[in-house]
C-alpha positions as CSV (number, residue, x, y, z in Angstrom):
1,X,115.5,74.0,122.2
2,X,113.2,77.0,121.2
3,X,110.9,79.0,123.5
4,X,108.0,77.8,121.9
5,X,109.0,74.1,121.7
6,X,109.6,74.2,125.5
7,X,106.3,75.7,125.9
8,X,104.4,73.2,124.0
9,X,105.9,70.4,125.8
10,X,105.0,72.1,129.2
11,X,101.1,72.1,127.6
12,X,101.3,68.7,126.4
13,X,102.4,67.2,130.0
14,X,99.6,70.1,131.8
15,X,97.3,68.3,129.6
16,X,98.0,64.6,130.8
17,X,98.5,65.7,134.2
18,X,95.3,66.9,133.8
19,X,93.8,63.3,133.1
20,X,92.3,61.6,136.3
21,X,93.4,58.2,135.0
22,X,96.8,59.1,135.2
23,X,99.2,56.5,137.1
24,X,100.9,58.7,140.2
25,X,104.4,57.1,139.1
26,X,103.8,58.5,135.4
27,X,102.5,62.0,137.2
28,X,105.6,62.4,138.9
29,X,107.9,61.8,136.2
30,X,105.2,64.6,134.0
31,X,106.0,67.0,137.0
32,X,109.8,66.3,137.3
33,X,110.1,67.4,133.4
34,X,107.8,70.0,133.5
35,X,110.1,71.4,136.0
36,X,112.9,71.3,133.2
37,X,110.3,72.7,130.8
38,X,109.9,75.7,133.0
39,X,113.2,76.4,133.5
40,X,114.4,76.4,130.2
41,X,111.5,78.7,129.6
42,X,111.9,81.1,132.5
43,X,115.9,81.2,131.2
44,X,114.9,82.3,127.7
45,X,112.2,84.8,128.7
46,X,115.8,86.7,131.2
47,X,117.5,86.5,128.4
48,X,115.2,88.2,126.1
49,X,114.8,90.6,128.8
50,X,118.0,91.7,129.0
51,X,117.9,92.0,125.1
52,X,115.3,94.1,125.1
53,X,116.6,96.3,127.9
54,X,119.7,96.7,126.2
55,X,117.8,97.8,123.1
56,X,115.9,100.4,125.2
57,X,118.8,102.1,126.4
58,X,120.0,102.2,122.7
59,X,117.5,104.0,121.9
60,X,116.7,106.0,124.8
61,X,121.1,107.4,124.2
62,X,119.3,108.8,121.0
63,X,119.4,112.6,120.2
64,X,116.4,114.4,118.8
65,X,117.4,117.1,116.6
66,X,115.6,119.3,114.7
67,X,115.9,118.2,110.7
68,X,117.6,121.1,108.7
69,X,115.5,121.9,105.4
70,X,116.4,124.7,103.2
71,X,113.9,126.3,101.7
C-alpha cells in the first residue's frame, strides 16, 4: 500500500468517526484500523527519512572546486 492510499483511508474513517450517529461498536472497529492506518504511514514517512538523509550525506561528501576555463 502507498503513502497516500493509507492516508486517505485514515481521512475517510476521521470522517465517519466524526459522525454523531455512529454506532460505538462500528467506532471502535474505525479506531482499531485507523491505528493500522497510522502505522503503515508513520513506517513510510522513517523510511523516507532515512532516504533522504542518506541523500544528504551524498551530497554534503561533495567537493567544490573551482572550474578550470582557459581563456
Amino acid at each position: 500500500m502507498k503513502y497516500e492510499e493509507a492516508f486517505e483511508k485514515l481521512n475517510n474513517i476521521k470522517d465517519k468517526l466524526e459522525d454523531p450517529e455512529i454506532a460505538l461498536d462500528e467506532a471502535i472497529k474505525l479506531y482499531s484500523k485507523s491505528v493500522e492506518y497510522t502505522k503503515i504511514c508513520l513506517d513510510m514517512l522513517k523510511e523516507t527519512d532515512g532516504k533522504i538523509l542518506v541523500i544528504k550525506n551524498e551530497l554534503d561528501s561533495l567537493v567544490e572546486k573551482p572550474l578550470d576555463v582557459e581563456e
